[in-house]
N, C-alpha and C positions, 0 to 999 in steps of 0.2 A: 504494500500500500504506500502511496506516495504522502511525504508529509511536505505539508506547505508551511515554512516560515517565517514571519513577519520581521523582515532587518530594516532597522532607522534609519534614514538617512535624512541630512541635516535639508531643514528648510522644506521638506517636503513630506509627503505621505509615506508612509512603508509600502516599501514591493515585498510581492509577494512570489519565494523564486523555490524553482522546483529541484529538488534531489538534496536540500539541503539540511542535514542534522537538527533536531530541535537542543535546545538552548541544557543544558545542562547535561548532556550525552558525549563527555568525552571532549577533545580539543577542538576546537574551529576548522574546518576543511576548510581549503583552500577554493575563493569562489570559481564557476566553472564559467562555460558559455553563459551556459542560461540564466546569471546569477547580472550580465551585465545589463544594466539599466539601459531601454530601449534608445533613449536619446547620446547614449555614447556610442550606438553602432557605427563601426569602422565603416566606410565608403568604399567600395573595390570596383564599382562599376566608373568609367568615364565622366562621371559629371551631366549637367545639362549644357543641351548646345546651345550657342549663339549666333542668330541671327546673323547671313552673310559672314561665318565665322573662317568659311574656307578662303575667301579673299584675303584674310589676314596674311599667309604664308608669302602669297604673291605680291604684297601691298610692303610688306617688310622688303623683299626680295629688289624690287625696285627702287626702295629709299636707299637702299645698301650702294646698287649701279652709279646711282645720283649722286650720293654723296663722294665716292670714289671716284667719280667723272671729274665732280665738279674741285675736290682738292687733289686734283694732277697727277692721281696713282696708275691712272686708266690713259693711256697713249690714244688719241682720237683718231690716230690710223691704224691703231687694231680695233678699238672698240669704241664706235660713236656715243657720248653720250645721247639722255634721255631728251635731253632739247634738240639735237641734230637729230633726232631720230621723229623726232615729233614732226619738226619744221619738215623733214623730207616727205613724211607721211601725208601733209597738209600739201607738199605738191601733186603730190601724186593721186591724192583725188580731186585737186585742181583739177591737171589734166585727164584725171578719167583713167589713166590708167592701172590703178590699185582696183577700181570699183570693178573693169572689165575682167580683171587675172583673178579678181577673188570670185566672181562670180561663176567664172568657168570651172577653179576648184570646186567649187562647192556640187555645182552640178559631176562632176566625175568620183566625186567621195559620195553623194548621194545615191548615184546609181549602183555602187559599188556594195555601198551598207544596204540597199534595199535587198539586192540581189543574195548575195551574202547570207544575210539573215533568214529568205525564206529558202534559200537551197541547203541552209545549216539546220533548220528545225526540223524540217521535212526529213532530212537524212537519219537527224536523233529518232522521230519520230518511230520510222519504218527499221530503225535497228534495234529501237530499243523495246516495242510492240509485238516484235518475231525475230525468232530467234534463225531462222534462214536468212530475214534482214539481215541482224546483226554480223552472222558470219559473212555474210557477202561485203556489207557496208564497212564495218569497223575495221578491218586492216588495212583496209586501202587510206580510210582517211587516219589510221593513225602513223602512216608509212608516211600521207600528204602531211604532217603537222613535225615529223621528223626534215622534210624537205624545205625549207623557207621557200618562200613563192617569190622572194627575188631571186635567187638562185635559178627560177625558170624562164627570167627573163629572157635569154637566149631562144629558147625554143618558144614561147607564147609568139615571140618578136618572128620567129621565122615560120611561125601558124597565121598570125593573125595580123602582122603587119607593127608599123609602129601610130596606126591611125586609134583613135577612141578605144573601139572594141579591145586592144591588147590594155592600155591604161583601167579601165572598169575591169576586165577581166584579175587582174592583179588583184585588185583592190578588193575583187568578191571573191579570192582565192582565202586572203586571210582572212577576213570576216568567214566565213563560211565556217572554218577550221573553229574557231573560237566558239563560235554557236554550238557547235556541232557537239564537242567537248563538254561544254559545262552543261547545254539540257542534258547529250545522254548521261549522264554521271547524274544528275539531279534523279532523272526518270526513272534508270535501273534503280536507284536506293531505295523508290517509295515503298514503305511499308508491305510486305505480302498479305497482310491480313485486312488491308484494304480492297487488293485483290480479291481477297477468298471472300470479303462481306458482296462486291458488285456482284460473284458470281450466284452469291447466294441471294440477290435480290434480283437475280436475273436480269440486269443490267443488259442493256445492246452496246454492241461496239462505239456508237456516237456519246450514250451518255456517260462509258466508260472513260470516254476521252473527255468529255466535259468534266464529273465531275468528280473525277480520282486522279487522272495523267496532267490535265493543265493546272491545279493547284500544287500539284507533286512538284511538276515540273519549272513551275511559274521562277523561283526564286534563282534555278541555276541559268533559266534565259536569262533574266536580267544580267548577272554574273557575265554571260557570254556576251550579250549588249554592249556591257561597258567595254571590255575587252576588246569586242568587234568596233567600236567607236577609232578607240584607238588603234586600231591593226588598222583601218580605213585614212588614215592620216598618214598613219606612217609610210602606207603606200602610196600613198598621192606624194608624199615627199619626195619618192625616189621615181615614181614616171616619170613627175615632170621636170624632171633636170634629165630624161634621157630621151634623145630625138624630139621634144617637146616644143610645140612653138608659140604656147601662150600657157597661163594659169603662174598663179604664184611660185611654185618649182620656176620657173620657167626666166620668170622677171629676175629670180635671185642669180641665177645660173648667168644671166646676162650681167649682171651688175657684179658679178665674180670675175669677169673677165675685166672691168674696168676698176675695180680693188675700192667699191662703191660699199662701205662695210654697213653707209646709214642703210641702204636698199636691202640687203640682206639682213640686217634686224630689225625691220619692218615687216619683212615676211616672217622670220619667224616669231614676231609678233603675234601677226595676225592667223600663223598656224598655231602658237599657244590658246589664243581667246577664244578660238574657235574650238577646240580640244577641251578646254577649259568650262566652255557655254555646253558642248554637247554633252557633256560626263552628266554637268548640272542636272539638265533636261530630264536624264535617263534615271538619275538618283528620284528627280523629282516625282516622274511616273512610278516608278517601283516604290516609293513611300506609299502613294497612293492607292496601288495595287497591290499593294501586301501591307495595307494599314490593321489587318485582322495579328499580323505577328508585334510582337513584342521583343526586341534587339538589342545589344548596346551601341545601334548607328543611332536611335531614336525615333 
């Protein structure tokens, strides 16, 4: 039987804490867990977040460049300060030229993550749903995810030319990969005995997939989102500096030949913000799409 015993403590009420000796039974044991007072529990989780809190990193990051520019540590023919870099940035959508290069990347990383992403689910899906999928599908793309998809540049280039279609293709090579990876990893772990409940509510294949595979699955897409964000970037970085005749690769690759250091950290500028903004996005949607979990992202 457990006894409950009332210890004083100053300025307040007695707690009442369990496993502990009553009062004339022998020496004082030493207090245990349960003996601490709820308002002294240790914090182990992260804290709460703040608002725009991830800007901080970058916001530091750039006062650092500033200050180093601005007190003569930083050589302005290797590394432009933040004023040259600005003033170049404001010519360049003077002239229209930033707005045109950034819009063509955008359209080439676009096409790339759309593609990407549904030929990555689709793959997890049918590997991970049957197990003749799986054998058919999974070692070809785990063999694709051993090959970096720059490394195939050679051959896409002499498949498909160095026009659009090879640039997009790259670009949905690595996204693709990344998808692929984290739903099926998510999909295979789901519970089997959620399994065994669909079969025993005699579930059909559609609502199997609604409503056991995409909840199962939901949280390792995202995982592969972010991922596939950035594989999609990384590969637009390196088409458009090869055979390339516009898009931001392209602008920087030029401006390298003329030792133009503001032009090239202006692009990669505007490939951070842009990196930066889409991560945001995808975090944003997956809060809201798994707001049913409970996390230490919040």
């Amino acid at each position: 039987m457990t006894d409950l015993l009332p210890t004083a403590r100053t300025g307040g009420p007695a707690v009442l804490t369990k496993g502990a000796a009553p009062p004339g039974d022998g020496p004082p044991r030493e207090p245990g867990p349960a003996t601490v007072a709820r308002g002294t529990r240790r914090r182990l989780g992260p804290g709460r977040s703040l608002p725009f809190g991830r800007l901080i990193g970058p916001a530091l990051l750039v006062a650092l460049w500033w200050a180093a520019s601005a007190s003569g540590y930083l050589d302005p023919r290797i590394l432009s300060g933040p004023g040259s870099v600005i003033s170049t940035a404001s010519d360049l959508v003077a002239t229209g030229r930033l707005q045109d290069n950034v819009l063509i990347s955008l359209q080439r990383a676009g096409l790339g993550l759309f593609f990407g992403v549904v030929s990555g689910v689709v793959l997890a899906v049918a590997a991970g749903l049957s197990r003749s999928g799986e054998y058919l599908i999974d070692g070809p793309l785990q063999i694709k995810r051993a090959i970096p998809s720059l490394a195939m540049l050679p051959l896409l280039i002499l498949w498909l030319g160095i026009g659009e279609e090879m640039k997009v293709t790259v670009i949905a090579l690595g996204v693709a990969v990344s998808m692929y990876i984290n739903t099926f990893a998510f999909l295979t772990s789901i519970d089997s005995r959620y399994v065994e409940l669909a079969e025993g509510l005699d579930l059909g294949r559609a609502q199997f997939i609604r409503k056991v595979v995409i909840p199962g699955s939901l949280p390792g897409f995202f995982v592969g989102l972010r991922l596939g964000v950035t594989s999609s970037w990384v590969g637009l970085i390196v088409v458009e500096q090869i055979n390339a005749t516009s898009g931001i690769g392209y602008m920087m690759f030029q401006a390298q030949q003329y030792a133009q250091s503001d032009v090239i950290i202006v692009g990669l500028v505007a490939y951070g913000v842009f990196g930066f903004a889409s991560d945001a996005a995808v975090r944003a949607i997956e809060r809201r799409a798994l707001s049913w979990r409970r996390t230490l992202a919040g």
